[in-house]
C-alpha positions in Angstrom: 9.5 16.6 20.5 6.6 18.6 21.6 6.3 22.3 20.4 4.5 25.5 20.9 2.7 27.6 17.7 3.3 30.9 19.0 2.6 32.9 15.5 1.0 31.0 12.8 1.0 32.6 9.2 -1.5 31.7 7.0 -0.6 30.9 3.5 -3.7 31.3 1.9 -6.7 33.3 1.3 -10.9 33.3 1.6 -12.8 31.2 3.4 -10.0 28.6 4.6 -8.0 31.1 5.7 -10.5 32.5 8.0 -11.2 29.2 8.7 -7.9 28.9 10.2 -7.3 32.5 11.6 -11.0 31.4 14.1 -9.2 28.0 15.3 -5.7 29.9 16.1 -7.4 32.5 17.8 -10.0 30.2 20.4 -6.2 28.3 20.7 -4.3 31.3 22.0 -2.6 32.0 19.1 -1.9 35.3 17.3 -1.9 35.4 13.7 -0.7 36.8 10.3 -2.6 37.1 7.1 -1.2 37.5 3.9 -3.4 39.1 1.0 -3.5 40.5 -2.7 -4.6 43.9 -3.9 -7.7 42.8 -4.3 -8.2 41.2 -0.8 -7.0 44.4 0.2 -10.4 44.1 2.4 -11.3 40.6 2.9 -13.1 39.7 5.9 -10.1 37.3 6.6 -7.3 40.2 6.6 -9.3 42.2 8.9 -9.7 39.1 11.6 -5.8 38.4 11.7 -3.7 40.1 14.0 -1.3 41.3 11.3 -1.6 41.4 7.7 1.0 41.6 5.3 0.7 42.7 0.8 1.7 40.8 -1.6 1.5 43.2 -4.9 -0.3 41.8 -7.6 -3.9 40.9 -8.1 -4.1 37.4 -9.3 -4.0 34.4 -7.3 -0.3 34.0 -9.0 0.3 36.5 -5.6 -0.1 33.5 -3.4 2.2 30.9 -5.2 5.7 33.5 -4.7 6.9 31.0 -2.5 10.0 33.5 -1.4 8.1 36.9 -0.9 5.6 34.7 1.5 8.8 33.4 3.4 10.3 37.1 3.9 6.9 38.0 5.3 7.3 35.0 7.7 11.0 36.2 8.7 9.5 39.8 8.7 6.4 39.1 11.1 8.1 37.3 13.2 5.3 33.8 13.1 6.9 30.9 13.5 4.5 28.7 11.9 2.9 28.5 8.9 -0.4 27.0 7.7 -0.7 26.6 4.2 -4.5 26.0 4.1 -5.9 24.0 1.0 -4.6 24.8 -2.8 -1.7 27.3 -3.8 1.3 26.4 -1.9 -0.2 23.3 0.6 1.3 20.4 -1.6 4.9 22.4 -2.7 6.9 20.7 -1.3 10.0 23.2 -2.6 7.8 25.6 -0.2 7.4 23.1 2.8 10.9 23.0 2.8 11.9 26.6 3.1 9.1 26.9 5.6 11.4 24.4 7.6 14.8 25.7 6.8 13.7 29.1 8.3 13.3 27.5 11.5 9.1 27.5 11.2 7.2 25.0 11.7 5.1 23.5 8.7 1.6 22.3 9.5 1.1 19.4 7.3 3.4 16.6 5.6 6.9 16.2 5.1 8.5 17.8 2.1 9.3 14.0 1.4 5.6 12.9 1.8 4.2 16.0 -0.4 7.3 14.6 -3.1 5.5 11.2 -3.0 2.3 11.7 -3.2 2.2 15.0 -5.1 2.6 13.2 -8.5 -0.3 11.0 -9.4 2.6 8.4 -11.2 4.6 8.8 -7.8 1.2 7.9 -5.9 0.6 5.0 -7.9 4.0 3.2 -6.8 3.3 4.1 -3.0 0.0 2.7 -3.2 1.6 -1.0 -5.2 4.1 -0.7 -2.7 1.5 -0.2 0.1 -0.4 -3.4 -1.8 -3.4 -1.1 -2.1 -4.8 -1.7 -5.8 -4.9 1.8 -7.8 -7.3 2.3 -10.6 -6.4 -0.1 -14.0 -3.8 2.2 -15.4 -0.3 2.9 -16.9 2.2 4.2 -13.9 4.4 5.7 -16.4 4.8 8.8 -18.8 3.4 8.7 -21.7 6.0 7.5 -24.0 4.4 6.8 -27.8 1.2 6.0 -29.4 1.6 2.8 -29.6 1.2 1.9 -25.8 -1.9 4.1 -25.5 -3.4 2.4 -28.2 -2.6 -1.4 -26.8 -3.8 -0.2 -22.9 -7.0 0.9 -24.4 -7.4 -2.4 -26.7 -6.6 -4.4 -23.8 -9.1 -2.8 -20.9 -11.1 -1.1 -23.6 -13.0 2.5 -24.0 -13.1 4.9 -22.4 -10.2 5.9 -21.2 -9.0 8.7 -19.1 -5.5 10.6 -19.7 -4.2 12.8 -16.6 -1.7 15.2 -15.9 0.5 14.1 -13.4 0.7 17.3 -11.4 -3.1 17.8 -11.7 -5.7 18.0 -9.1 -9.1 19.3 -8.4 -10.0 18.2 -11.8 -7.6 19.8 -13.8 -5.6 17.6 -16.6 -7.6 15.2 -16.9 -8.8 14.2 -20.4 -12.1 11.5 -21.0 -11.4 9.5 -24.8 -13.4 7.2 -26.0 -11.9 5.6 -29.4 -8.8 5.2 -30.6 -9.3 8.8 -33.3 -9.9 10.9 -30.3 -6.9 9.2 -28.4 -4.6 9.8 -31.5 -5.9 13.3 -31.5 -5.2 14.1 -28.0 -1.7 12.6 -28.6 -1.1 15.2 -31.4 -2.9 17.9 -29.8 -0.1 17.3 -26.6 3.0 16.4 -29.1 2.0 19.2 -31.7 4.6 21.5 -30.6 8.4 21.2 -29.4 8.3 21.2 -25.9 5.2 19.4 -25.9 3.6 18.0 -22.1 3.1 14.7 -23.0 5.9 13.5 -20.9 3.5 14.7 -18.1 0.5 12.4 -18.9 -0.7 8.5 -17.5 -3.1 6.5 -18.5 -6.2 5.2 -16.4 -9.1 3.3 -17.5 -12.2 5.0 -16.7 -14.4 3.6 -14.4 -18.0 4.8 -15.5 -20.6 2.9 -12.7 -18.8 4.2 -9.5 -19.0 6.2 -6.0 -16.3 8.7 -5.1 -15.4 7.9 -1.7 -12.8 9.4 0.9 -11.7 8.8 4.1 -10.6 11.7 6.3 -7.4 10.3 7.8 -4.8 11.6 10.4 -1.5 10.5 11.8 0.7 11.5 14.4 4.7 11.4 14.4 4.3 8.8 17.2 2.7 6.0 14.5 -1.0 6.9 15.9 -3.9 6.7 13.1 -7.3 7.3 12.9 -10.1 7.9 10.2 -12.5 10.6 11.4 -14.8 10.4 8.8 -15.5 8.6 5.6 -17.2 10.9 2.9 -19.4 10.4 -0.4 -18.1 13.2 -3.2 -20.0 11.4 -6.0 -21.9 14.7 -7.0 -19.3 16.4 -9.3 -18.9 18.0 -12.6 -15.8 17.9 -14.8 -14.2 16.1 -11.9 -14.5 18.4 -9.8 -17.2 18.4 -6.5 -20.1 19.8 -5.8 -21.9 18.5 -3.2 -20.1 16.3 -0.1 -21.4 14.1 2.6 -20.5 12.4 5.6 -20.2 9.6 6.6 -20.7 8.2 2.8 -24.0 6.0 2.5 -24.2 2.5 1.6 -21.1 1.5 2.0 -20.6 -2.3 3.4 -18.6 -3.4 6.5 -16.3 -5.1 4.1 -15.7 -1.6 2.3 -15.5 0.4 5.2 -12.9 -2.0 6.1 -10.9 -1.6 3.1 -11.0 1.5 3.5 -9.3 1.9 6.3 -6.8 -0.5 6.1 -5.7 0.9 2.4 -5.5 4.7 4.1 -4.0 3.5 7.3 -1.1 1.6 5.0 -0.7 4.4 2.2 0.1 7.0 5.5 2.6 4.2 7.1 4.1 3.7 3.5 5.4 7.7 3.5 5.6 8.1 7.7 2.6 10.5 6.8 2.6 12.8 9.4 -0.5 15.1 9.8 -4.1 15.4 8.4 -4.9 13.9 4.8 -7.7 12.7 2.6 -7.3 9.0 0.8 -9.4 9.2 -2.2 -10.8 5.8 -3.5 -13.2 5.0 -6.5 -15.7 2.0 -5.0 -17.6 -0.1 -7.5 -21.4 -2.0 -7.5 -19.3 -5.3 -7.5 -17.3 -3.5 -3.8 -14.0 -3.4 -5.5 -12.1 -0.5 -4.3 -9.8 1.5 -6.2 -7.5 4.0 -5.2 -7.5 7.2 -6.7 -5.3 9.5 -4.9 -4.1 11.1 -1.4 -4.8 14.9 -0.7 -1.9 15.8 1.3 -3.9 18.3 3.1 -7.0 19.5 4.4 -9.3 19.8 1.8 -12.5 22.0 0.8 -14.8 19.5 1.9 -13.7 18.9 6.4 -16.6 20.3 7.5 -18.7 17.9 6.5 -16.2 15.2 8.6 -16.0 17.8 11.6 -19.5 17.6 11.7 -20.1 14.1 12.3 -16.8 13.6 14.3 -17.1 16.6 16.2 -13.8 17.3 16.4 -11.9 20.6 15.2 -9.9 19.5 12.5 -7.5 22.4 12.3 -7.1 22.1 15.9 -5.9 18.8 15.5 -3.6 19.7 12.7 -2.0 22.3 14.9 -1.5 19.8 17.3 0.1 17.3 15.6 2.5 19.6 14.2 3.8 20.3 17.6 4.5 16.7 18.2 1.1 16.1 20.3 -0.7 12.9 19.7 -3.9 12.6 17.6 -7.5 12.8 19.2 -8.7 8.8 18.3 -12.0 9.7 16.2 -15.1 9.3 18.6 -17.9 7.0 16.7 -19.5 9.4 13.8 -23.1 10.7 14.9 -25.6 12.5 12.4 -25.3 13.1 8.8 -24.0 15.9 7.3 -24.0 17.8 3.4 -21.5 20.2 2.1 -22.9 22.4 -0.2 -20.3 24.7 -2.2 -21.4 27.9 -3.5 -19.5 29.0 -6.2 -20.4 31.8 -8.7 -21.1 29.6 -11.6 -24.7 29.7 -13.8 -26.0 26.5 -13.5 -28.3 27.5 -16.5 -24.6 27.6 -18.1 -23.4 24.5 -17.6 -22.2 26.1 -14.4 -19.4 28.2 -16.3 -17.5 30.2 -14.1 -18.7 34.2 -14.1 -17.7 37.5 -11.7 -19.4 40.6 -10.3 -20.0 41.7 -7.4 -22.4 40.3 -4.5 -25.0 42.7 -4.0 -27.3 40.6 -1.9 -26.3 37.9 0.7 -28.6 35.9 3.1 -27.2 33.0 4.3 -29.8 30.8 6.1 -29.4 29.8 10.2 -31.2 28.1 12.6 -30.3 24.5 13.9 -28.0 22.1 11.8 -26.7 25.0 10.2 -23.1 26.3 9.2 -21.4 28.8 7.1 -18.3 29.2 6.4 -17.3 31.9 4.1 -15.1 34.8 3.3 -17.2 37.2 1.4 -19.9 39.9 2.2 -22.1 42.0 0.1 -20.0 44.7 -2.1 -17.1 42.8 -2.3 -16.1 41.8 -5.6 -16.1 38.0 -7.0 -13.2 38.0 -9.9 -12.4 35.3 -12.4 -8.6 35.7 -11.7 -9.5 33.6 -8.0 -11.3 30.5 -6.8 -14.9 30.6 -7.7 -15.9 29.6 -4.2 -17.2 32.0 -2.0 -18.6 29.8 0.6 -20.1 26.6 1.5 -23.2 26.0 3.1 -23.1 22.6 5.5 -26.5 21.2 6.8 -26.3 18.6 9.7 -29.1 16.4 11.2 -29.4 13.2 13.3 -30.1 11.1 10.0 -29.7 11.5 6.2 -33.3 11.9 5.6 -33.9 14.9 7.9 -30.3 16.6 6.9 -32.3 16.3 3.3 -35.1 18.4 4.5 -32.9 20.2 6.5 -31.0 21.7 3.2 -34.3 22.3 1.3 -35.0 24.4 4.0 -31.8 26.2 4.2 -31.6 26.5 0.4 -35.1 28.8 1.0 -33.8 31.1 3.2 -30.8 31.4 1.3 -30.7 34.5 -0.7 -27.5 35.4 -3.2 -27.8 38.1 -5.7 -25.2 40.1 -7.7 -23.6 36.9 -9.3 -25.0 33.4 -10.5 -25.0 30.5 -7.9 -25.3 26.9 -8.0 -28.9 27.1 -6.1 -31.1 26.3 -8.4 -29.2 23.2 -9.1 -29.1 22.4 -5.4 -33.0 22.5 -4.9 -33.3 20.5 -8.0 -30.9 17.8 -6.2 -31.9 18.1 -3.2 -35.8 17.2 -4.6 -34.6 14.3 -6.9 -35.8 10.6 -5.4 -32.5 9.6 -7.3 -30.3 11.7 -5.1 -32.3 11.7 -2.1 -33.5 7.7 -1.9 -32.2 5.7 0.9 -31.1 2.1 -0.3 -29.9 3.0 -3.9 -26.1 3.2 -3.5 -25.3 3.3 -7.3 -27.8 5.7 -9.1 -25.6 8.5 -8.1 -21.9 7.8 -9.3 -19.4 10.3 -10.6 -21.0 11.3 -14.2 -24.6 11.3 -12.9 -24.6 15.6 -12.2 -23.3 15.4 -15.8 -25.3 13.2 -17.8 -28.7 14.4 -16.1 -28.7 18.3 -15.6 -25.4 19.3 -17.1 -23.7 19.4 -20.3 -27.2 20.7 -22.7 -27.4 23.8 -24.5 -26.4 26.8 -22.5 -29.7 29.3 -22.2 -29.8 32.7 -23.8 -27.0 35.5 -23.1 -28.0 37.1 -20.4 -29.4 34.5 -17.9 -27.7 34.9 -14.4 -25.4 38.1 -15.2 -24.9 40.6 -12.3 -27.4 42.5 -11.0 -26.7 46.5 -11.0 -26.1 48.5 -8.3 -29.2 50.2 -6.8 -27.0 53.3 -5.4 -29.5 53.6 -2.5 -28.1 51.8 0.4 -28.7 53.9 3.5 -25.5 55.7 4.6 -23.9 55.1 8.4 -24.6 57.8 10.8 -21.9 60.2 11.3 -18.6 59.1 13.5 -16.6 61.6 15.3 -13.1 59.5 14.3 -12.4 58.3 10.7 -10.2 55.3 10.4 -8.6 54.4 7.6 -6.7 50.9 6.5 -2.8 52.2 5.3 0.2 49.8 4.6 3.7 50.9 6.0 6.5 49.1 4.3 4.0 46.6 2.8 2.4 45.8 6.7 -1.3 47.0 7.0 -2.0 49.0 9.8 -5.6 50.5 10.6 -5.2 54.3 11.6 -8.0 56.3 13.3 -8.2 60.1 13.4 -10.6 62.3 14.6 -12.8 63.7 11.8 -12.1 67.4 12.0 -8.9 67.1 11.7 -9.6 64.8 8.4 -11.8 67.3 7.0 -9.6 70.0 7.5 -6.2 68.5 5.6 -8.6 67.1 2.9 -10.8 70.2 2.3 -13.6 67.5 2.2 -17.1 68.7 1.0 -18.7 68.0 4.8 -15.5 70.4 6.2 -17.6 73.3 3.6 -20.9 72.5 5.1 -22.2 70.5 1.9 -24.3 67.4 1.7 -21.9 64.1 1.5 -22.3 62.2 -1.4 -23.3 58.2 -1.8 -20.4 56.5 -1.8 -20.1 53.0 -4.2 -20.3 49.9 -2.2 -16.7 49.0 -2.0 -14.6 47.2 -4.5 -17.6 48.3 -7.4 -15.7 50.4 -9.0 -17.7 50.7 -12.0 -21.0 48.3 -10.7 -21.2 45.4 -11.9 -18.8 43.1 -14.2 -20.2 42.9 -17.8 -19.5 40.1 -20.1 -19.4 40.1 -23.8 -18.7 37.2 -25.7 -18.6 36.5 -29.1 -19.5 33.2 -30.9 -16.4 31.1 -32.2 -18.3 30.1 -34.9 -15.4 29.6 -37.6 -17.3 31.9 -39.9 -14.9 34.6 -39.3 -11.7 33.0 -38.0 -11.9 35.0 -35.0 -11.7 33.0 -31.8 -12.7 34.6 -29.2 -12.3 33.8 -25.2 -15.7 32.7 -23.6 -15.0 34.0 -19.9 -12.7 36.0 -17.7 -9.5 33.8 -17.4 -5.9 32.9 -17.5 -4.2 31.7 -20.1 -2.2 28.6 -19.0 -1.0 27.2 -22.8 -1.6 27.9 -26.5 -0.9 24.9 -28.1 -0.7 26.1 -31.2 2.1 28.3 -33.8 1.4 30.7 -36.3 1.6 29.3 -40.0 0.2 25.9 -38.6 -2.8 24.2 -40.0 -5.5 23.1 -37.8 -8.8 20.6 -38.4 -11.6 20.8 -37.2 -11.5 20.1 -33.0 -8.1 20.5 -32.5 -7.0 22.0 -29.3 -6.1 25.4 -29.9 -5.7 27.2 -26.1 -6.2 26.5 -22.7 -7.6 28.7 -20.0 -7.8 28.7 -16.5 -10.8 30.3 -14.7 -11.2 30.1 -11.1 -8.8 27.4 -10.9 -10.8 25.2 -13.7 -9.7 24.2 -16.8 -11.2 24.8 -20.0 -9.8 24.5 -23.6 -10.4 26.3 -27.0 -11.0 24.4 -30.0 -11.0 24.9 -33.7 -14.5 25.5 -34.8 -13.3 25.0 -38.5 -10.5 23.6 -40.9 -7.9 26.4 -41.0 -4.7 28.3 -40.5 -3.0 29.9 -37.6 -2.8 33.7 -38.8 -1.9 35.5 -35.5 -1.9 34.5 -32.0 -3.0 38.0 -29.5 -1.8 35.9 -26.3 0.4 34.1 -24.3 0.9 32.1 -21.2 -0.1 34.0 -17.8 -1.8 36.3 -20.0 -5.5 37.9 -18.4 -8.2 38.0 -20.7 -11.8 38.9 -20.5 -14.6 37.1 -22.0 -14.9 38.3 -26.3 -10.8 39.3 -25.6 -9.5 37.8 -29.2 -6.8 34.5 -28.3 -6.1 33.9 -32.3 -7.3 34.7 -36.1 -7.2 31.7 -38.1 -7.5 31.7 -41.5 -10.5 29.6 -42.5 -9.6 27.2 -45.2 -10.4 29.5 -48.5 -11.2 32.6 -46.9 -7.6 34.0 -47.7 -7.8 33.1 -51.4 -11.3 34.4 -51.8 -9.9 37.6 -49.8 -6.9 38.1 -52.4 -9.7 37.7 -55.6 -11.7 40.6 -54.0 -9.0 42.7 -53.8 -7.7 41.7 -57.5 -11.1 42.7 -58.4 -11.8 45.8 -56.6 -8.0 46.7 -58.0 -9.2 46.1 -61.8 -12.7 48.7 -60.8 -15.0 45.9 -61.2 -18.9 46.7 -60.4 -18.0 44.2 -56.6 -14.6 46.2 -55.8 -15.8 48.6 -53.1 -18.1 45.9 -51.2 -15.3 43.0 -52.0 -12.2 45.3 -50.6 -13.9 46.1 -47.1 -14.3 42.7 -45.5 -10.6 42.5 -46.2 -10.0 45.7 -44.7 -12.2 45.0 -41.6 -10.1 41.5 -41.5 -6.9 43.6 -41.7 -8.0 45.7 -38.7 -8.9 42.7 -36.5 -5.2 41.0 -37.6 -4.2 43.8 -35.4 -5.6 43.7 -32.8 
């Protein structure tokens, strides 16, 4: 049954949702934003027709599944597009998007059910008869299946959430001590998650290749791209490109086939990515489906030429998919994320000071940020991608090295240097060598050294001395009336008068703060977890998903102690030293900023070397004053 969008909410934030907001509007269609404290103003609110708060000022604002649906009933949209992350693979969401009487712009609750779940996936692709990667498609159950998997199909071995995604729970092991740690590690408490773990062999000499797929509720589907997303740390991308080099008629064939039957296997209805892992000897392994539109559809509109969220849209009104004209051109993706590449790309915040993004031919943008606004830890660390198209994979090369010199970013670190060193290495850029850049080579080649000195890529300061606008007669200010923003003008003198304002007495105005710089830039201090004190410390701005860990427990040596979440990446705590849990400062969904203390442990000794100090400062020895403070100081950090 064909339908008509005539309201589309946008369940998202950033760049993809004013990705979205730009088709809707060249489609005819108004639009509602939804947005944070923080987004308070985003680029993206300010282009939708409506915008609605949603208190809070972590991205935790965007997963409330029922305060986004009363801001559906409330605005009146009767469609919603979820956009990619947060809430675009819930399927508990797609459903009440559905039972409101909206209509949902991507799969079935069903689909999203079955392919949301990495074990799930697994039996839809068997049952498909598209080969997944060598694996267990159950839960974890004991040790002793782990160890026989790995001693059949050998080291190493990868052990993944089931839920995860975007590189997120997913754990490399290469001998059976680390496997029997991570088993612990998972198993240590009650209530343990590893009920919510599989097995895979890992496949170390391999491309990551996708196919951008689509099909419509009539049975039509089409591929519109295939893309290479080989260049990725910690499993998650970096760089993207379409169509994806060397592949073989034979693989290109596979690939198709295996995406066209995983869609027909779930009556897939809408826009997806089939994710596949393709090896020197052109075996093809599937990885996943992305039940979504993903990060990285540029690069696919580019060579396709079609508008991807346009087609989305139409398919969810029960139109019939555009076939995908023959690809043309090559196109690169480039993300830019505020992570220091002279950090092994750890995630950072502050706020953007300076921001040239290059033009000319060949040359997108798509972003959601502009200088002044504030880049937080407590969100995605992207704040933009930078996509480069030519007629051939050579020129788009020089194309980017081009771009990549015009580009200026300052205010927060960025991937750039990284890029030009990429975009300059005969491995990366060679025609004709299909597997010298797999999955691990970002990793094993410029990543994972010895981060550089503190201090290397923080946040500039701001210079206080940007040029003031010239006077307007009106003053308009952005207000929210029963949560609904609404931008109100009024004419200056009357502004003046009711606020006694210093230009109402005649006196010079004063510089205003760029906005969302509250106090200039965001400074990090972080102390070393050496294990000399038992302090551990957090090395960044994050989240606190888990602490896997209880007080009174002993702890070796590169046990897992916490894990945190910064800019929806993963990252994980671990004993520097033999020891005791003292005190834990934190819990889950707990905020923390980089040197914020997670936990004291009690270095194996310390405490009976701290008990004969105090014995002997008790007794007046010639050692009690300088033996009774480190205690003291240790008492004072216990409680913190």
């Amino acid at each position: 049954m064909v339908k008509n969008v005539n309201k589309l909410l946008v369940a998202n934030r950033g760049e993809i949702a004013l990705r979205v907001i730009r088709t809707a509007h060249e489609m005819g269609i108004p639009t509602v934003a939804i947005y944070a404290e923080q987004d308070r103003d985003a680029q993206y609110v300010q282009m939708a027709d409506e915008a609605y708060l949603l208190h809070g000022d972590s991205y935790r604002s965007y997963m409330d599944e029922d305060l986004i649906i009363d801001v559906l009933r409330r605005s009146g949209a009767d469609a919603v597009h979820p956009g990619y992350g947060y809430l675009s693979e819930i399927a508990s969401f797609a459903d009440k998007v559905i039972k409101a009487g909206a209509t949902w712009i991507g799969p079935s609750p069903t689909a999203l059910t079955d392919l949301g779940d990495k074990i799930t996936a697994r039996r839809v692709a068997k049952r498909a008869h598209v080969p997944p990667v060598p694996g267990l498609s159950e839960p974890v159950k004991d040790m002793r299946e782990l160890l026989t998997f790995a001693q059949i199909n050998g080291y190493p071995v990868m052990m993944k959430r089931t839920d995860g995604g975007g590189g997120k729970g997913i754990t490399l092991v290469h001998n059976d001590d680390e496997l029997r740690s991570f088993y612990m590690n998972h198993d240590a408490l009650e209530g343990g998650d590893l009920d919510e773990y599989f097995v895979e062999l890992f496949i170390d000499k391999a491309r990551h290749v996708e196919t951008q797929s689509g099909r419509d509720s009539h049975g039509n589907f089409t591929v519109y791209s295939t893309r290479d997303c080989s260049v990725q740390r910690r499993n998650q991308k970096l760089i993207e490109e379409a169509p994806a080099p060397f592949l073989t008629d034979g693989e290109r064939e596979q690939l198709e086939r295996y995406s066209r039957g995983l869609f027909n296997a779930v009556d897939y209805v809408g826009l997806g990515t089939c994710e596949f892992m393709v090896t020197p000897q052109h075996k093809v392994y599937f990885l996943e489906v992305n039940p979504r539109l993903q990060v990285e559809h540029t690069v696919s509109e580019q060579v396709c030429g079609l508008d991807l969220v346009r087609e989305q849209i139409n398919i969810a009104n029960g139109g019939e998919l555009t076939e995908a004209p023959q690809s043309h051109g090559h196109a690169f993706e480039l993300r830019i994320t505020s992570e220091d590449p002279d950090k092994n790309l750890t995630p950072s915040g502050g706020t953007l000071t300076r921001l040239d993004w290059p033009s000319g031919p060949g040359i997108r943008v798509d972003s959601g940020v502009k200088v002044g606004d504030v880049v937080s830890p407590k969100f995605d660390s992207m704040m933009g991608k930078l996509v480069v198209t030519a007629q051939d994979r050579p020129t788009a090369v020089a194309r980017v090295r081009r771009a990549l010199k015009e580009f200026r970013l300052e205010g927060v670190p960025s991937p750039k240097p990284l890029f030009e060193t990429i975009f300059n290495d005969p491995e990366f850029t060679a025609d004709g060598q299909p597997f010298t850049v797999t999955t691990k080579w970002l990793e094993r080649k410029y990543l994972n050294r010895k981060p550089k000195s503190a201090g290397t890529g923080q946040p500039a300061s701001l210079s206080g001395s940007e040029e003031q606008p010239k006077k307007q007669e009106t003053d308009s200010f952005v207000i929210e009336v029963d949560n609904k923003r609404v931008k109100l003008t009024v004419p200056r003198d009357i502004v003046d008068n009711l606020m006694g304002s210093a230009r109402a007495r005649g006196s010079k105005r004063r510089t205003q703060p760029l906005r969302g710089s509250s106090s200039g830039a965001v400074e990090q201090k972080v102390k070393a977890n050496d294990g000399k004190s038992g302090i551990i410390d957090s090395p960044m701005q994050a989240i606190v998903t888990r602490v896997n860990v209880a007080e009174g427990q002993a702890v070796a040596k590169g046990d897992l102690l916490v894990v945190l979440e910064s800019m929806k990446m993963e990252n994980y705590v671990y004993a520097p030293v033999n020891g005791t849990v003292r005190k834990i400062f934190v819990g889950p969904s707990d905020s923390v900023d980089a040197g914020t203390t997670l936990m004291k442990l009690d270095v194996d000794g310390a405490e009976q070397r701290e008990k004969s100090g105090a014995v002997a400062g008790a007794a007046g020895g010639p050692a009690s004053a300088d033996a009774a403070k480190p205690a003291q100081d240790q008492a004072k950090e216990g409680d913190r």
